[in-house]
N, C-alpha and C positions, 0 to 999 in steps of 0.2 A: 476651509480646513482640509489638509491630505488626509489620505489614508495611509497611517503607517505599519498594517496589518504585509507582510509579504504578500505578492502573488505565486502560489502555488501550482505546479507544472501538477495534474494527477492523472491517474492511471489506476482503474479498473481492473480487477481479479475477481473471476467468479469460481465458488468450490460449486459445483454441480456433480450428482448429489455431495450434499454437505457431509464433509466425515471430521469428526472434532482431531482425531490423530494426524490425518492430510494436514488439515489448517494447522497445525502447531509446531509441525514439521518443515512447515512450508515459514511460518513468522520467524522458527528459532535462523533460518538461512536466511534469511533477510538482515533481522539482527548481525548475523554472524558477519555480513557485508558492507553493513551501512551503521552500524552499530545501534546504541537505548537514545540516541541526542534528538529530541522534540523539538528543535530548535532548527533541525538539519531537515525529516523526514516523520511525518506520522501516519496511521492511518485511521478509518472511521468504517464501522459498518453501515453500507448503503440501503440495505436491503435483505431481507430473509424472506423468501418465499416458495412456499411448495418445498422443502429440503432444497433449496439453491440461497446460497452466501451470497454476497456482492460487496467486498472490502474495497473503499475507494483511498489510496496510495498516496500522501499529497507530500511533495518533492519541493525545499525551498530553491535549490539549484535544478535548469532542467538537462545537467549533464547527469542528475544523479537519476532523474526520471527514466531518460533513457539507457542508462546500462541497468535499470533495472527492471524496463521494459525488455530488452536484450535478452536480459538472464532468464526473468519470472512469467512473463507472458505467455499464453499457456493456447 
């Protein structure tokens, strides 16, 4: 039997220290570039530790991976 789950392109973002305004600042330009489609782009919290984020970015296309590695990576 396949797996008919996509393989996702992802890419790592860490808020270090965590500030809730940065992060929502930071998702509403995401949105604003790649748009709400969970279908296209979603993300998942990796990790919270010591005040440091870790949102892992999962990309169904990896062109969209990388212009958004391009823009967001930090």
């Amino acid at each position: 039997m396949s797996d008919l789950s996509p393989n996702f392109t992802q890419v790592k973002i860490e808020f270090s220290p965590y500030n809730h305004n940065t992060v929502q600042s930071f998702l509403r330009g995401v949105y604003s570039d790649f748009g709400h489609n969970r279908n296209r782009w979603h993300y998942t919290v990796n990790s919270y530790v010591d005040d440091s984020w870790t949102l892992d970015f999962k990309f169904v296309h990896p062109h969209d991976a990388i212009m958004f590695s391009l823009k967001y990576s930090r």
